[in-house]
N, C-alpha and C positions, 0 to 999 in steps of 0.2 A: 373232456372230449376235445374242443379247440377245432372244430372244424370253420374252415374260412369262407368268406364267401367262393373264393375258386374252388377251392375241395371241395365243397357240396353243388356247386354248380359243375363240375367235372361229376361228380359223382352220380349226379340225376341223372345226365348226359348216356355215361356206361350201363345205369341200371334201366331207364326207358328207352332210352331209342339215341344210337349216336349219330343218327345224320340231324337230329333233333337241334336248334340251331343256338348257338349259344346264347345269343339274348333271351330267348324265352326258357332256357334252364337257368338262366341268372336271375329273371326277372321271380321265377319259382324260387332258388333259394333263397335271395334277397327278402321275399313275401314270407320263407319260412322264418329264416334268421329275424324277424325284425319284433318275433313273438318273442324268442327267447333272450332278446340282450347282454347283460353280461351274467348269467344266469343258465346252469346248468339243465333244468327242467322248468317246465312251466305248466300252470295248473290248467286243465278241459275246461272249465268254467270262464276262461278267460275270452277261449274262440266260440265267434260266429259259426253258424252249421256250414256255408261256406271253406269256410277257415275247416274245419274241422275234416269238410267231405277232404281236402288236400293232407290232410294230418293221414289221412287212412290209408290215401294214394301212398302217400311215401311208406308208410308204416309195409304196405304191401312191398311195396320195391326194397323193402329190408333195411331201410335208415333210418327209421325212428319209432319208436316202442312205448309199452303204456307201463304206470306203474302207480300203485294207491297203499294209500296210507287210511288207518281208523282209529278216530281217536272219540272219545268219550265226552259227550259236551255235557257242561253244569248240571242241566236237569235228569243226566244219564242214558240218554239214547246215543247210540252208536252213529258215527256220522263218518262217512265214507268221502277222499278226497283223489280224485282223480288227474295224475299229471302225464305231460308227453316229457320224452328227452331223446337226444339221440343217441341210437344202440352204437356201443363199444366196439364193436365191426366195422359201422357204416365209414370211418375212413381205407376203408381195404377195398375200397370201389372206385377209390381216386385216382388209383395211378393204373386203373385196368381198363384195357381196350372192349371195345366189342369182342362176341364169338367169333367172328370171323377171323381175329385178328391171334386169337389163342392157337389156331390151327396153323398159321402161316409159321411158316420155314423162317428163325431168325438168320440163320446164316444165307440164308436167297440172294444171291448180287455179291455175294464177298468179295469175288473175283473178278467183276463186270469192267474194274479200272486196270487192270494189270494188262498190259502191250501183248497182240497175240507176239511179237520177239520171242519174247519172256517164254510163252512156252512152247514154239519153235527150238529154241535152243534147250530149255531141259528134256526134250522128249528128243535128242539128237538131232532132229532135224536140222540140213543145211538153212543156211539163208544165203537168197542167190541176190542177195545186195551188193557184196563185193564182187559179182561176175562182172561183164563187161556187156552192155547189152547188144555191141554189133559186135 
C-alpha cells in the first residue's frame, strides 16, 4: 500500500471534512499509522476498543478494511483471526479535493492576466493611446 503520513493525513482531510485542520488529521493518521509499522496489516486483537471505535471511523470513510484468516489449532477447533489493513483505493483520496472543488470550473481566471490592450486590439478596436489628448 505505502501510504505516508501526508497521504493519509491528506486523505482523512478529503474523506471527512477539508476545513478539518490539519493537525488533528495528522495527529489521526500518525495515531493510525503507528499500529501498523512497517507491516502491511495488523491484527484486531492488538487495539483497544478506543483504537478500534477509530478503526470503524476510517473503515466508514472508505480507507481501511477488515480481513480474517481460519486456521485449525492442535486440539482441532477452528480459530478465527481478525486483521485491519488499508483498502487498495484508500490512496485515490489523496490528491482529491472536496465536493465543492469537483464542480469548479478548472479553466476560471485563465484570462484574468492578459492586458485589456490585448483584447482591444484582436477585437479591432482602436486604441486612443496614440491620439493626442488636447
Amino acid at each position: 500500500m505505502g501510504l505516508t503520513l501526508q497521504d493519509l493525513t491528506q486523505a482523512i482531510r478529503n474523506r471527512v471534512d477539508m476545513d478539518m485542520e490539519v493537525s488533528v488529521a495528522e495527529s489521526i493518521a500518525e495515531h493510525a499509522l503507528g499500529f501498523f509499522g512497517f507491516s502491511n496489516r495488523i491484527i484486531d486483537n492488538a487495539l483497544e476498543p478506543n483504537d478500534r471505535n477509530l478503526f470503524y471511523q476510517l473503515q466508514d470513510y472508505d480507507l481501511l478494511t477488515t480481513e480474517s484468516e481460519e486456521t485449525t489449532l492442535w486440539d482441532g477447533r477452528e480459530w478465527r483471526i481478525h486483521y485491519w489493513k488499508f483498502k487498495s483505493n484508500a490512496s485515490q483520496y489523496v490528491g482529491r479535493g472536496s465536493k465543492d472543488d469537483e464542480d469548479e470550473d478548472p479553466y476560471a481566471g485563465l484570462y484574468e492576466d492578459v492586458p485589456q490592450t490585448v483584447w482591444r486590439e484582436k477585437a479591432g478596436e482602436e486604441d486612443d493611446w496614440d491620439e493626442p489628448l488636447f
